[in-house]
N, C-alpha and C positions, 0 to 999 in steps of 0.2 A: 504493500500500500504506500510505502513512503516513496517509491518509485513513480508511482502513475502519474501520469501527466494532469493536469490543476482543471479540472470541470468548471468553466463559467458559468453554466445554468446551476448546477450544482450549488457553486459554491453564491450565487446569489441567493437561491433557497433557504441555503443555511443562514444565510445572514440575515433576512428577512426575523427568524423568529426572535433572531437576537435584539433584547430593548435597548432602544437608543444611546441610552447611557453606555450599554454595552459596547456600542459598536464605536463611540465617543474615545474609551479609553482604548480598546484595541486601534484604533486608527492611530493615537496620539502615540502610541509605545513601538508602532510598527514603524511611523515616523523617524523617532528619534534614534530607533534600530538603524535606519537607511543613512543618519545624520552621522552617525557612531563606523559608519562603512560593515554592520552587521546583518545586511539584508540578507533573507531567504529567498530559497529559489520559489517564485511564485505572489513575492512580496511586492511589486507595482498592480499584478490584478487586483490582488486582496486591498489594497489601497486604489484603486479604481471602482470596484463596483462599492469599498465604505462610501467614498464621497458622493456617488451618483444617489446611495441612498439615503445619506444624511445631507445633502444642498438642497433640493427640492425646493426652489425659493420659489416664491409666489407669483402668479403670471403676472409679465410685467412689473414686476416689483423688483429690483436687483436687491442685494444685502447691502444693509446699512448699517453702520458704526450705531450704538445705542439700540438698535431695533427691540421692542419687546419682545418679539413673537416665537417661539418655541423653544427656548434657549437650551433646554436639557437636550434635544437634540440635532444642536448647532456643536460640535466641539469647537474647544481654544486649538486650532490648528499648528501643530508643531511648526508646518513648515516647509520649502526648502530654497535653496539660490534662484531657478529657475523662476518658481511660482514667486515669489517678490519679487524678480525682475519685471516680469509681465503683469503683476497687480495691477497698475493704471489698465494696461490694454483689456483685462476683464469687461467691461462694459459694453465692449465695440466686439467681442467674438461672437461669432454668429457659426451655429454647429449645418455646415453647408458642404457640401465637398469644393474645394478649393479651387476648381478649374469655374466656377461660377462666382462674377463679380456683385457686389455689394458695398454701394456707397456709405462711404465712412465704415465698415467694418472690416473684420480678419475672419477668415475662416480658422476657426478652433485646430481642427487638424494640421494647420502650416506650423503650428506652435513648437512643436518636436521640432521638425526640419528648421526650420529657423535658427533655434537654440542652438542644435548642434553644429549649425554653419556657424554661429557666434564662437561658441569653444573651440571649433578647430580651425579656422582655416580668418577669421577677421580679429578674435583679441585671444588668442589661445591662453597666453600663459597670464593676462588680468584677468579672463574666466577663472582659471586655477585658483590663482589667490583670490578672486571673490567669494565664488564658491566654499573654499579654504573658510574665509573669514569669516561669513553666514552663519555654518556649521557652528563656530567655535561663543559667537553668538547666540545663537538660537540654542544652544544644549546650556548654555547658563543662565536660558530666560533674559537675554537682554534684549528685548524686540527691537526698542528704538536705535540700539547699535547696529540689526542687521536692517531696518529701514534704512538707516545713514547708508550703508556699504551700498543698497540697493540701488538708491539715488544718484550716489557718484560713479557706481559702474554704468548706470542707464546712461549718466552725461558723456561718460567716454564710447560708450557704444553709439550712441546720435552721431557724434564727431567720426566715427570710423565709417559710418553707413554713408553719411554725408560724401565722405572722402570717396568712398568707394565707386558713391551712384556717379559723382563726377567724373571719375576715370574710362564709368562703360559709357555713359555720352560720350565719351573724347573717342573712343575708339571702339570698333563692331566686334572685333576679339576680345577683348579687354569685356565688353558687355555680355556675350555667349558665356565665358567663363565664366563668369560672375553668375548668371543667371543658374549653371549647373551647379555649381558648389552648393548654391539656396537648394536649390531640388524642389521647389513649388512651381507650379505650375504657371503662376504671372508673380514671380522671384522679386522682379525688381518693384513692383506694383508693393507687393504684400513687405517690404523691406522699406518701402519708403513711407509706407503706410507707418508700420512701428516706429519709425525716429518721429515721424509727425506726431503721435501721440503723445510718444515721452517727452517729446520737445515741450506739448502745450500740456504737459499733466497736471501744472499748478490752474493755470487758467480753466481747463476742463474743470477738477476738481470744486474751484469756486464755482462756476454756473452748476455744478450737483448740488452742491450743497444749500443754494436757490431754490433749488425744484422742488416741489412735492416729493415724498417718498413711494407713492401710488397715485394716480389718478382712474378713477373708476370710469367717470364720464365728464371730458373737455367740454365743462362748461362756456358761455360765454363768457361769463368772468375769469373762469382760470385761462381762456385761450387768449384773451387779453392780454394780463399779466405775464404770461409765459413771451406769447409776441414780443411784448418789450422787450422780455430779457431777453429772447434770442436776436430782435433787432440789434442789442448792444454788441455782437459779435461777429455781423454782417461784413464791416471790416475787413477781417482776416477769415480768409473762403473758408478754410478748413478746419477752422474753431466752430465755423459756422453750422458747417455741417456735420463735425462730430456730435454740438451741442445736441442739435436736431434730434441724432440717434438716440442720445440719453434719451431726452425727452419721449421716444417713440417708447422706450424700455421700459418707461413710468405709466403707459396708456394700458391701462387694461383692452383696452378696443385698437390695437395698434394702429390698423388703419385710419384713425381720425387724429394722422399723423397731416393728413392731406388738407385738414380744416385750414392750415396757417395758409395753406398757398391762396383757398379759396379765400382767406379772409384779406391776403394781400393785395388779390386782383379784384376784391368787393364783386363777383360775378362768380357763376360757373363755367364760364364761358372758356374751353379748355385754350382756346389760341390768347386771352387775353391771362391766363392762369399761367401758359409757358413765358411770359413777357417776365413775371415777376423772380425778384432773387430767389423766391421757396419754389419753383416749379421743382427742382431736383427731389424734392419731399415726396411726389409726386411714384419718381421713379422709385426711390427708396421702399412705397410701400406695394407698388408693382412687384418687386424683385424680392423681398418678403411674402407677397403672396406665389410666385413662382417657386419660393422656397418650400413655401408648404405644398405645392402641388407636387414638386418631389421626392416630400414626404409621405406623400399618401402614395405615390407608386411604390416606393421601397418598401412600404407595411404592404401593400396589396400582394409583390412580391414573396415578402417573409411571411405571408399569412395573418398579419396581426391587425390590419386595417378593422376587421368587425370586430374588435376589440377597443377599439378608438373611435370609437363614429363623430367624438367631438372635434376630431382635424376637421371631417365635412362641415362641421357649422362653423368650424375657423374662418374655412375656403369659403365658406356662403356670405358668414359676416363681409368679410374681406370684398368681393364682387360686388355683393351690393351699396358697400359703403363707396366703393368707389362712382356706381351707378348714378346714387344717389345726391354724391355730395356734389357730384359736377355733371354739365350736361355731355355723355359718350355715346350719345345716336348719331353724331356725324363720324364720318371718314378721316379721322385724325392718329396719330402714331399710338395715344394712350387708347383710342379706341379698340385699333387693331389690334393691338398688346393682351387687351384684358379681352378680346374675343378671340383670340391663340389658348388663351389661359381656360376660357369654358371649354372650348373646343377637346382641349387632353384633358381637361374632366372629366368629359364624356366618354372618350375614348378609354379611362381609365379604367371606367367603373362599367362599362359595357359585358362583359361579358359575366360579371361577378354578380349587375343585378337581373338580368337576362338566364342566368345560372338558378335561379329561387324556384320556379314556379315546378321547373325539369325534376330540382333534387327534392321536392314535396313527394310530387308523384310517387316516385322512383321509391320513398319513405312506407306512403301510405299505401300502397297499390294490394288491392287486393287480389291474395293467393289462395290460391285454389289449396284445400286441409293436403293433398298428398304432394304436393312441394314445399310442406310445411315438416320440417323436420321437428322432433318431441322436444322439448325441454329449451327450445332457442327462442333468444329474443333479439330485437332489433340493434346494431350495434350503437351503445349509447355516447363513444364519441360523436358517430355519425349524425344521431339525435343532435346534441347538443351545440355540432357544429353549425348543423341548419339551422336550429333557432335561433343562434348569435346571424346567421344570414337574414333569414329572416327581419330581425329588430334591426340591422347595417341597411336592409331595403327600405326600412321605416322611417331610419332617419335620410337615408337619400330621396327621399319621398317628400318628407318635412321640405327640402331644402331645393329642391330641383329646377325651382323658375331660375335662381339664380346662375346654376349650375350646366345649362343646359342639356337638364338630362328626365326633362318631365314626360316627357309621349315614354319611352323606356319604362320609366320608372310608373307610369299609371298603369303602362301594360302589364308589366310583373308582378305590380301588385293585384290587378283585378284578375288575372288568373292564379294568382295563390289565393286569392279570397273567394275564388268564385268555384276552385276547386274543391278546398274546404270545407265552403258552404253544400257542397251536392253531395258530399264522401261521408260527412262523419258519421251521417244517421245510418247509412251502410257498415260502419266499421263497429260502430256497438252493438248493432243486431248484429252482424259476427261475432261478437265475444261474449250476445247472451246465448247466442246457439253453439258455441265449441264445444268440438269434445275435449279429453282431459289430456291429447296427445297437442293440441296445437292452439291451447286453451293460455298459455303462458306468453304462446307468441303474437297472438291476438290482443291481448291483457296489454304487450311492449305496444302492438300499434297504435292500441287509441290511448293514454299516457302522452306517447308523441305527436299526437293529434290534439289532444290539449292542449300542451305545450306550444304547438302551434298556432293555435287559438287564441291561445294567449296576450299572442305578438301581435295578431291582424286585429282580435276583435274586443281585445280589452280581458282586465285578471275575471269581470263579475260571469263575461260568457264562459271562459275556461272553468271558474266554479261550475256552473248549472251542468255542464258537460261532466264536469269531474264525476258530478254528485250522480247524472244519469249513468256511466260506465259505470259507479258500483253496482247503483241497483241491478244491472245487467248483471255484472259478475258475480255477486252474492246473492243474486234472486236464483238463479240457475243451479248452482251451488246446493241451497237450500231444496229447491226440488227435486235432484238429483238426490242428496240424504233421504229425504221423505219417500222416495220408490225406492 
């Protein structure tokens, strides 16, 4: 067993049962194990899924200094050189795959490559002695000592980046190399990105500390107020635009990122919207919502989408906020943009809701007793998986004007509902008339037929149904003892 190689799902399970507290100090000790150069083999996963399941920070809500909100399980995080270099850039990572651009952000993923272009090949041996000095830091509790370290390494890393990005303008070798060493996909973009934030970390910092720490719903007053303050930074483009992001991180409703542009043009009028400094807001929250569309392929992929059906009402929100807040019935760039973006919604989710009404059938179909084998029942993954199908058709259904996916989705539903409706009374008169050989596997069908019931027509029809299958099942029962 000390052999086997380290099970992810596994080993999130186990973690799972473990309370907070728990999983607070195991993180903190695992830490200061890696600080000490005593890690185990296996020790970055176990410190990867602790922190995926002790950050869970609030939509929209980044973590704030003082926050009240779940502290027992927030740990005091040991640490290391890495993650304090990159503190400031937290705000602006956007978990994206990296070959996809996003204004004012970093794809999370270039973090690694980055780093380890910083340690080897742009300030190797002040990475060392950073690093070094963090460690020696951070294992004596003196935080503000390795914040200092942190700061002064960031300012000489700015000064190398700077140096550097100069050298590949001067020259088209000089920039190829450069671009492979990075190993991202747009190297010199995602490089220039990071010296701009550490450049402007104090300035950033103050406009956070401005903001709200949540905003639920950009009122007219708070979009006010914010206006100003982000007018104050209009100045310098890229204060401007990082500011922006913050701000977007603070929207529970992200896309009402778009209100400053509409409130700057006083119109919806999307060509007199592109005239204004915030049209970029615009794109920002386009490319946010293309983000989420790529997130629902990659769950629909992995299977996990009808496990999430609230990305669909992200994506709905998102569509129609844009719909709405500005007028996109004409022939315009954002128009076509966001009618690309319905377009593989549809395409996404086509054959998945298309797929419902087939695997009902296929469920409940009634078999004839002698290809009904004794003692079997229906496979209750199978069950289980249709009925998450089922309630993922319900909420594509909720949501489909926006999504362009309503003729689909009213078709699928009205033939699972309409199949439903003509099958069930058939399936219970099967299982008050079975015999005792195919009696069990009838018993699984209508269960699943509830269960489905459930989804389409509400919990009070699946009772009335439930309570009818007993009387079937125990009425038949009882006169069968009685002969």
């Amino acid at each position: 067993m000390a052999n086997e190689p380290l099970n992810a799902d596994k080993l999130r399970e186990y973690l799972k049962v473990l309370k907070p507290e728990a999983r607070a100090l195991l993180m903190a000790e695992l830490e200061r194990g890696v600080l000490r150069g005593e890690g185990m083999p296996g020790t970055n996963l176990i410190l990867e899924e602790l922190r995926n399941t002790l950050a869970a920070p609030q939509k929209g809500a980044p973590p704030q200094k003082g926050a009240p909100a779940a502290k027992a399980a927030k740990p005091d995080r040991v640490g290391n050189a890495s993650r304090l270099f990159f503190q400031p850039v937290e705000p602006f990572l956007v978990d994206d795959s990296p070959e996809y651009t996003h204004q004012g952000r970093i794809s999370r993923a270039c973090l690694t490559a980055i780093w380890d272009w910083i340690c080897r090949d742009l300030a190797a041996a002040e990475a060392s002695a950073y690093t070094d000095e963090v460690s020696r830091h951070l294992l004596a509790e003196k935080e503000s000592d390795a914040d200092a370290a942190a700061r002064a390494f960031q300012d000489r890393v700015i000064h190398l980046i700077q140096a550097a990005l100069a050298a590949a303008r001067a020259d088209e070798k000089t920039r190829r190399r450069l671009a492979v060493q990075i190993g991202t996909p747009r190297a010199l973009d995602d490089v220039h990105r990071l010296a701009t934030i550490l450049r402007l970390r104090e300035p950033l910092a103050a406009v956070a500390g401005r903001l709200p720490s949540h905003i639920k719903n950009l009122s007219d007053d708070q979009l006010t107020a914010i206006k100003a303050l982000l007018d104050a930074t209009t100045s310098q483009r890229d204060l401007f635009t990082f500011a922006a992001v913050m701000v977007m991180n603070r929207l529970q409703a992200a896309w009402q990122l778009i209100r400053f542009a509409v409130k700057a043009a006083n119109t919806d009028d999307p060509a007199r919207i592109a005239d204004t400094t915030y049209a970029f807001t615009v794109n920002i929250v386009l490319e946010e919502l293309e983000r989420l569309v790529r997130q629902l392929a990659s769950d629909l992929k992995r299977g996990q989408a009808m496990a999430r059906p609230t990305l669909i009402k992200d994506i709905h929100d998102f569509a129609r906020g844009l719909r709405s807040e500005m007028d996109l019935s004409g022939d315009t760039p954002w128009a076509r943009r966001l009618a690309s973006v319905r377009a593989d919604v549809a395409s996404l989710l086509k054959s998945e809701v298309e797929s419902v009404p087939g695997r009902v059938r296929r469920l409940l179909r009634m078999r004839p007793s002698r290809d009904v084998v004794p003692g079997t029942t229906l496979d209750q993954t199978d069950v289980e998986d249709t009925e998450t199908l089922i309630a993922f058709l319900g909420a594509c259904r909720n949501f489909a004007s926006e999504l362009a996916i309503n003729e689909m989705t009213l078709r699928a539903w009205s033939e699972t509902q309409h199949y439903l409706e003509t099958n069930i009374q058939g399936l219970i008169e099967a299982l008050r008339t079975a015999s005792n050989s195919d009696r069990t596997y009838r018993q699984s069908v209508v269960e699943a037929a509830v269960r489905f019931c459930g989804k389409v027509f509400g919990n009070d029809y699946a009772a009335l149904l439930s309570k009818a299958a007993d009387l079937a099942a125990n009425g038949e029962r009882k006169a069968a003892a009685k002969g």
